[in-house]
C-alpha positions in Angstrom: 83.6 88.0 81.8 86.8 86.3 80.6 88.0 88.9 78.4 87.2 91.6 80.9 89.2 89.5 83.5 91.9 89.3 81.2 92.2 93.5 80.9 92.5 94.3 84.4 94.4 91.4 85.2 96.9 92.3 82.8 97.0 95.8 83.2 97.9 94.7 86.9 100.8 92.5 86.0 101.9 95.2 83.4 101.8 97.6 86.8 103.3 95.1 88.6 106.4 94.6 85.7 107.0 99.0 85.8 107.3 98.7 89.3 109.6 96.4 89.3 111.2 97.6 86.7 111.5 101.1 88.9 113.3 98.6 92.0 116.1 97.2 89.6 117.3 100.1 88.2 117.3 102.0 90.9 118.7 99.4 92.8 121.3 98.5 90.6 122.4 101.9 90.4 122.3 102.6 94.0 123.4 99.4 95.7 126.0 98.6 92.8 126.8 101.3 90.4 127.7 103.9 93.0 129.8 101.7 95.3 131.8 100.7 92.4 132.7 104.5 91.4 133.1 105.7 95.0 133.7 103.0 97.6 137.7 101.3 97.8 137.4 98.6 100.2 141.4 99.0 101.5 141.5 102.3 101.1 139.6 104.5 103.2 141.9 107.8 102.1 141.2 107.1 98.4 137.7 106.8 99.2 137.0 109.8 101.3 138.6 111.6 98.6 136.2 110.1 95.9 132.9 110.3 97.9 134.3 114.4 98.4 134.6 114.6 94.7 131.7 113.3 93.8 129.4 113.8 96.5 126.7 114.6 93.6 126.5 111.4 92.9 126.6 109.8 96.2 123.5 111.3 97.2 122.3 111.1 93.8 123.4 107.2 95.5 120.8 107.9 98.8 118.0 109.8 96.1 118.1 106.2 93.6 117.6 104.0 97.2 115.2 105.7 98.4 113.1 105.6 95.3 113.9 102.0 95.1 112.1 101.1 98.8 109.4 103.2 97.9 108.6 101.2 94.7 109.1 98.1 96.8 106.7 99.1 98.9 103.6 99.0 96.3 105.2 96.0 94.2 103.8 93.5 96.9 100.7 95.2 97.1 100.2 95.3 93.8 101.3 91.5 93.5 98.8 90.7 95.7 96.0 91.9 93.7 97.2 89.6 90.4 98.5 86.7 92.2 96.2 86.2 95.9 93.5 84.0 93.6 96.2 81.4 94.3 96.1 81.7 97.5 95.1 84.7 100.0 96.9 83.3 103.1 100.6 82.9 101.3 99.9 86.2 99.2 99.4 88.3 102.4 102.8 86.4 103.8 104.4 87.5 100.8 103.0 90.8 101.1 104.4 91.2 104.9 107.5 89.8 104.1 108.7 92.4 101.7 106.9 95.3 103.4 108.8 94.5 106.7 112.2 95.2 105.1 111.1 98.6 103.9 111.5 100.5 107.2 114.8 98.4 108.0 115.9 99.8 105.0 115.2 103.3 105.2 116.2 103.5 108.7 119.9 102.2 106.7 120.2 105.4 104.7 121.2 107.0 108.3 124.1 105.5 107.8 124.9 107.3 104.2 123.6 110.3 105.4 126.1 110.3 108.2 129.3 110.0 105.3 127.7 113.1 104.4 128.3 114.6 107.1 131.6 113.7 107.8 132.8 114.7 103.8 131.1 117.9 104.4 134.2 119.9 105.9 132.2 121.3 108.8 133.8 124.0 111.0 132.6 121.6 114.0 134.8 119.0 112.1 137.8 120.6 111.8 139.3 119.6 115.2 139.6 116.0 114.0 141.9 114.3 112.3 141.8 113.6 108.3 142.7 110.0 109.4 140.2 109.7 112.1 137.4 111.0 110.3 138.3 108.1 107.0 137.9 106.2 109.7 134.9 107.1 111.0 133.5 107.4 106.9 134.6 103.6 106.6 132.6 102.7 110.1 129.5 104.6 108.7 129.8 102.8 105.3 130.3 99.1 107.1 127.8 100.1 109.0 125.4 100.3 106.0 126.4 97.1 104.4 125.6 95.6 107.4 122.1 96.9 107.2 121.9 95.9 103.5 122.8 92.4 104.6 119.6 92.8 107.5 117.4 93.6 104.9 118.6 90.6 102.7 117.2 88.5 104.9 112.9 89.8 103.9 114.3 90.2 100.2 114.9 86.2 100.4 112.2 85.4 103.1 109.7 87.3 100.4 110.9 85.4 97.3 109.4 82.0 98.8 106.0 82.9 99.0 106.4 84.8 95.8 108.2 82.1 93.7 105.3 79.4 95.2 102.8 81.7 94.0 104.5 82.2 90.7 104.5 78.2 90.1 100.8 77.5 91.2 99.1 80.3 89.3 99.0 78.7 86.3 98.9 82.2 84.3 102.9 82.8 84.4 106.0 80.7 83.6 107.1 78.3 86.0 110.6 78.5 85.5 110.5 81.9 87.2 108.6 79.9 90.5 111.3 77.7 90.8 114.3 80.7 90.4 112.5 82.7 92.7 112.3 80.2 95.5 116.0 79.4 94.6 116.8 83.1 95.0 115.3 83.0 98.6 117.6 80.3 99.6 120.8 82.0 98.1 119.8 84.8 99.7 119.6 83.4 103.5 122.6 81.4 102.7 124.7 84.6 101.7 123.3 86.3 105.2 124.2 83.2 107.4 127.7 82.8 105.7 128.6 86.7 105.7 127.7 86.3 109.2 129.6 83.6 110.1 132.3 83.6 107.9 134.5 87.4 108.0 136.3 86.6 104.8 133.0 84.8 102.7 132.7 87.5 100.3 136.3 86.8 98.9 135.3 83.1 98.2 133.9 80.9 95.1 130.6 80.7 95.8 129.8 84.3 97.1 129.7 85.2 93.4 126.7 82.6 92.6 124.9 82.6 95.7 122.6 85.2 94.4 122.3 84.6 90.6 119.0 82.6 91.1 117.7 85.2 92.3 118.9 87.6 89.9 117.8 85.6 87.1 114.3 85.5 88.5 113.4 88.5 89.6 114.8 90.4 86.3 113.1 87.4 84.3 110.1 88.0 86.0 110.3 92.0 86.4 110.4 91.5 81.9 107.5 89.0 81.4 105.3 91.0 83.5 106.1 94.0 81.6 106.0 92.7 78.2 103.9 90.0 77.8 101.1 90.6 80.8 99.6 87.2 81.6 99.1 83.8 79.9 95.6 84.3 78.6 95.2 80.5 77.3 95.6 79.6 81.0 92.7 81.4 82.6 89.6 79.8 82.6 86.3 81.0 81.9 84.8 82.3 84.3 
């Protein structure tokens, strides 16, 4: 019985590890990589004219983000099937809690879709001017780092439950618990500052707030991959 519960379970957490895996990338690509080539904060001229240059990679920007909620979607679910032996109740809130930001998410990409629209040099377009519609580009993209920062609120809230299942289960590191309920917290505290504070993302701490959980959803994201499960933890059943 053991050694059979020790196959599927790892399979799972080997499932679990390529799916998140799939989130990281993408996400990194989408939510950091593309910004960084395309977006310049100050300059909305400069970056009307990037975004028009390279518009390939801008939706290339909407394709990588949309693969990334998508695989966020099942990671829970599969989450659920290797860790809710810990405990059902907290497994299905951490199940909720990062299926609710899905939608929020998706519903975001409106917002990229819309800089599309306004680079595309329609003839419905051409009565407006080049400084009025960089302006309206820059609204659009503000407007989708506001959403990002909406949705940052479940990609914390989920952590918690996650991290807490992480510690208890005995079968994976507990280092990665405590990071992961670490990263929830720097995650709501980077939403409630960015909220209240307009000029937070220029100070010290903006840069650390989220390391935690960087380090443990990455940390994670790798054990599960590589090394599955701790079999000398699970009992025999």
């Amino acid at each position: 019985m053991k050694s059979s519960f020790l196959g599927v379970n790892s399979g799972t957490a080997r499932l679990a590890g390529l799916l998140y895996l799939i989130v990281v990338l993408t996400g990194m690509f989408s939510l950091a990589y593309v910004p960084s080539q395309l977006i310049a904060k100050d300059d909305p001229a400069r970056t009307f004219q990037n975004i028009s240059e390279s518009a390939l990679l801008f939706r290339a920007g909407i394709l990588g983000s949309v693969i990334c909620y998508l695989a966020f979607l099942i990671l829970p679910l599969v989450l659920y099937k290797l860790l809710g032996t810990v405990n059902r109740s907290i497994a299905k809130l951490m199940v909720l809690l990062a299926v609710v930001s899905v939608p929020i998410s998706l519903l975001n990409l409106q917002n990229r879709y819309a800089v599309l629209t306004l680079i595309s040099g329609a003839d419905y377009l051409a009565s407006i001017e080049p400084t009025q519609l960089q302006a309206q580009m820059m609204l659009m993209l503000n407007s989708y780092g506001n959403g990002i920062l909406i949705s940052q609120v479940f990609w914390g809230l989920w952590l918690l439950p996650f991290g807490y299942l992480v510690f208890r289960s005995g079968f994976l590191p507990k280092i990665f618990g405590v990071l992961l309920i670490l990263g929830c917290i720097g995650y709501l505290v980077n939403f409630v500052c960015r909220t209240l504070m307009v000029d937070f993302g220029s100070t010290a701490i903006a840069k650390y707030v989220t390391i935690p959980s960087a380090l443990g959803e990455i940390g994670i994201c790798f054990w599960l991959l590589i090394r599955g499960i701790n079999a000398r933890s699970l009992r025999t059943e």
